[in-house]
N, C-alpha and C positions, 0 to 999 in steps of 0.2 A: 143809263143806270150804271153806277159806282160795280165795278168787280173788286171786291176786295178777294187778298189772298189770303190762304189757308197756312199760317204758320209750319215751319218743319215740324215733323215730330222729334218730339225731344226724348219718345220712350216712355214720360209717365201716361200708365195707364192705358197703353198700346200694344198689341201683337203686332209684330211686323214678319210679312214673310218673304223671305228671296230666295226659296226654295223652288216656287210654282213651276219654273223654265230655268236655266234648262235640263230634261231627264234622258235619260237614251233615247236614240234617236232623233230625240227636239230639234226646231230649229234655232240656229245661233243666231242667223241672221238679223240686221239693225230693225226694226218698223220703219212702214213709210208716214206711220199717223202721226198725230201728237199727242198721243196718248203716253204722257212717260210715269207714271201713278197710278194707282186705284184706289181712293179707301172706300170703306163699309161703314154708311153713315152719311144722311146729308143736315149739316145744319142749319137750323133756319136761316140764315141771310144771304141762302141760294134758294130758297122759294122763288123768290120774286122772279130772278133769274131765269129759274125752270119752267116757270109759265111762261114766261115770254118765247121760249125756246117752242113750248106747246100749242101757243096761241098762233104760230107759222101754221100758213095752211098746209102746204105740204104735208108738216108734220102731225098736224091735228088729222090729216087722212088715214093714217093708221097708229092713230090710241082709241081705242072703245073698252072702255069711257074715255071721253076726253078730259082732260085737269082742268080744262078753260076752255067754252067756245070762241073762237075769235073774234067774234063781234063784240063780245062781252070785255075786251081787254080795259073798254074806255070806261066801263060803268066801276068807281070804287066799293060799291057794295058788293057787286060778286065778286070780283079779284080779290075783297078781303075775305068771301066765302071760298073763294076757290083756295088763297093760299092754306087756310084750317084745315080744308078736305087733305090739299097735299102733306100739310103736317100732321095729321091725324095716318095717311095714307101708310106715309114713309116710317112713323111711328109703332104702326103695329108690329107686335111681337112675332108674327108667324111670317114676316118679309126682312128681304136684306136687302137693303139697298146699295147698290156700288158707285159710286162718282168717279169719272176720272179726269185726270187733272193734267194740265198742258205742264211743259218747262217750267214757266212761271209761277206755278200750283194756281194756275185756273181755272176754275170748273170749264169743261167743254161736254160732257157727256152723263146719263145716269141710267141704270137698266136694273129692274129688282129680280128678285129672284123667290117668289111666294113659297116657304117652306114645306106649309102645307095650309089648307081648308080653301082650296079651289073648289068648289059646286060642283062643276060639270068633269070634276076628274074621280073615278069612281076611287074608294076606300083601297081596291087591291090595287090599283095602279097606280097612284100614290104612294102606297109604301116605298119611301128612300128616294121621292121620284118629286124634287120641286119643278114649277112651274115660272120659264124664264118669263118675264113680263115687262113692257111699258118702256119700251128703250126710247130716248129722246134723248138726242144732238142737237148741238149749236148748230144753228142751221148755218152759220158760216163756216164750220166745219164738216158741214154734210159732202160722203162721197170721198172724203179722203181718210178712209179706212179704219175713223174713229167708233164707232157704232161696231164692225165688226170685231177689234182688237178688244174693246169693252167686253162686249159678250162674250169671247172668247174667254179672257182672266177671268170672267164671274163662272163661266160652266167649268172651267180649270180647277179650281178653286172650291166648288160644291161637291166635284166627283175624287180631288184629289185631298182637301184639306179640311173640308167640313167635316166634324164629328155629331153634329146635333141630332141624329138618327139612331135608331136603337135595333139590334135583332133578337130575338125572341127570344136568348138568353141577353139579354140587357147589355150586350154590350155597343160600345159606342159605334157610328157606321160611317161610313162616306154615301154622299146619295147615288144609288145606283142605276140614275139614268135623270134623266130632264124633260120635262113639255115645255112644247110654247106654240099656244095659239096663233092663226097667221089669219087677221080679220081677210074680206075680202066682200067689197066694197065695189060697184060700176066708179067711183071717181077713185080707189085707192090704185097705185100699182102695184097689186098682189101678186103679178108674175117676179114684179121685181125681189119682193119678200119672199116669194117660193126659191129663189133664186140663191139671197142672203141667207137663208137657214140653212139651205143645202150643201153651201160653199164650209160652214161649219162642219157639218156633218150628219145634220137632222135629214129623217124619213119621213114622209107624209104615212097617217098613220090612220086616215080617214076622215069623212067630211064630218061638217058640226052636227047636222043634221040625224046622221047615222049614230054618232056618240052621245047625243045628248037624248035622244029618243031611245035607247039601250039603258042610259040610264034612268029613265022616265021623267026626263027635263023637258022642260017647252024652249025653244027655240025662237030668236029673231033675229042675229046675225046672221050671215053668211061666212063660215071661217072653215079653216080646215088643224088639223091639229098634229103638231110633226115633233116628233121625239128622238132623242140621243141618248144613245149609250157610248163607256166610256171608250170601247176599239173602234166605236166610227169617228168618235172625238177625236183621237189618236193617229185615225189614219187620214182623217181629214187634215189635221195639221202638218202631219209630214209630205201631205199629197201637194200641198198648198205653201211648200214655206218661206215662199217670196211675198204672199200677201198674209196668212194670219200666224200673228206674232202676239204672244202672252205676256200682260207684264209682266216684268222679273222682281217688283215692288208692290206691294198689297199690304194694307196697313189695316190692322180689324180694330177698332175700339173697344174695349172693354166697358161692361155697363158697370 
């Protein structure tokens, strides 16, 4: 498969921020990933790409849903279903989607971040409160710090720059806190995921079981549900700041 690269921005029609890192206390430190980029937005002629990245079994072990079963990579009628779902996925208005991009501007990584109309997260805990989702690395670049540094800029970024939140005088908000579902699976390794979110600074904040029957949902996963606010953000990155490092480039397209 052809990588093609993502032109510089040239500015039209771009926010660009290099504000996100570094702020008092931050780390200065280099990254050890290849993650040198973020933008917000994937275009279609990295579909193809993302599935392939999801149709890795590994990685297919923790997405539910999956974008693509692996078996299915060879059939061209679901791969042209699956890529639509993922364009359709990435398309919706109540998701943001983050790409991040090597030296080269190569896609290597994409993680969203659902604004809001997640089912199993009730109305008051939601408020100001997205749900990080669906992170998928190049599985050649799995393990070396790109999946973590991604999500890191995307939760940076929603609690420090995002305004699309409102408070009950109308005015504009940063989200003031984050979910993200952690499946859990007999073939996933979910200690490893409790592991990853915590090195962030997420809490386990109880089983699916327990929240989704609270809020009168039926249940068939097996997941637990572990949330961040912005001082355990904060002190997880200080605590940590030989491994998780923020990009200092984030580039938002304007619709």
């Amino acid at each position: 498969m052809t990588h093609e690269q993502i032109s510089p921005p040239n500015g039209a029609g771009e926010k660009v921020h290099n504000h996100l890192m570094p702020r008092e206390n931050s780390p200065t430190t280099e990254s050890n990933s290849s993650v040198k980029e973020v933008r917000i937005g994937v275009p279609d002629e990295y579909l193809n790409m993302i599935l392939t990245w999801a149709a890795d079994r590994e990685t297919s072990l923790h997405l539910d849903p999956k974008p693509i079963d692996p078996k299915d990579v060879l059939d061209p009628k679901k791969v042209k279903t699956a890529r639509q779902e993922l364009r359709d996925y990435y398309g919706n208005p109540n998701l943001i989607p983050f790409l991040a991009l090597d030296a080269e501007n190569i896609p290597i990584g994409v993680v969203s971040m659902r604004v809001r109309g997640d089912k199993y997260i009730s109305k008051q805990e939601e408020d100001r409160a997205p749900v990080l989702e669906r992170l998928i690395v190049d599985p050649n670049k799995r393990r070396k710090g790109v999946g973590r540094d991604l999500c890191a800029t995307a939760i940076n970024y929603m609690l420090e720059d995002y305004e699309g939140y409102q408070d009950e005088e109308k005015r504009n908000r940063h989200a003031g806190s984050i979910w993200a579902w952690v499946v859990m699976t007999k073939d996933s390794d979910w200690g490893g995921n409790f592991t990853f979110f915590r090195e962030l600074g997420f809490r386990n904040r109880g089983h699916w079981k327990e929240i989704a029957e609270r809020g009168g949902h039926n249940f068939v996963e097996d997941a637990n549900l572990f949330q961040i606010l912005p001082t355990w953000f904060r002190h997880a990155v200080n605590e940590n700041d030989s491994k998780i490092q923020i990009c200092g480039t984030i580039i938002e397209s304007k619709s």
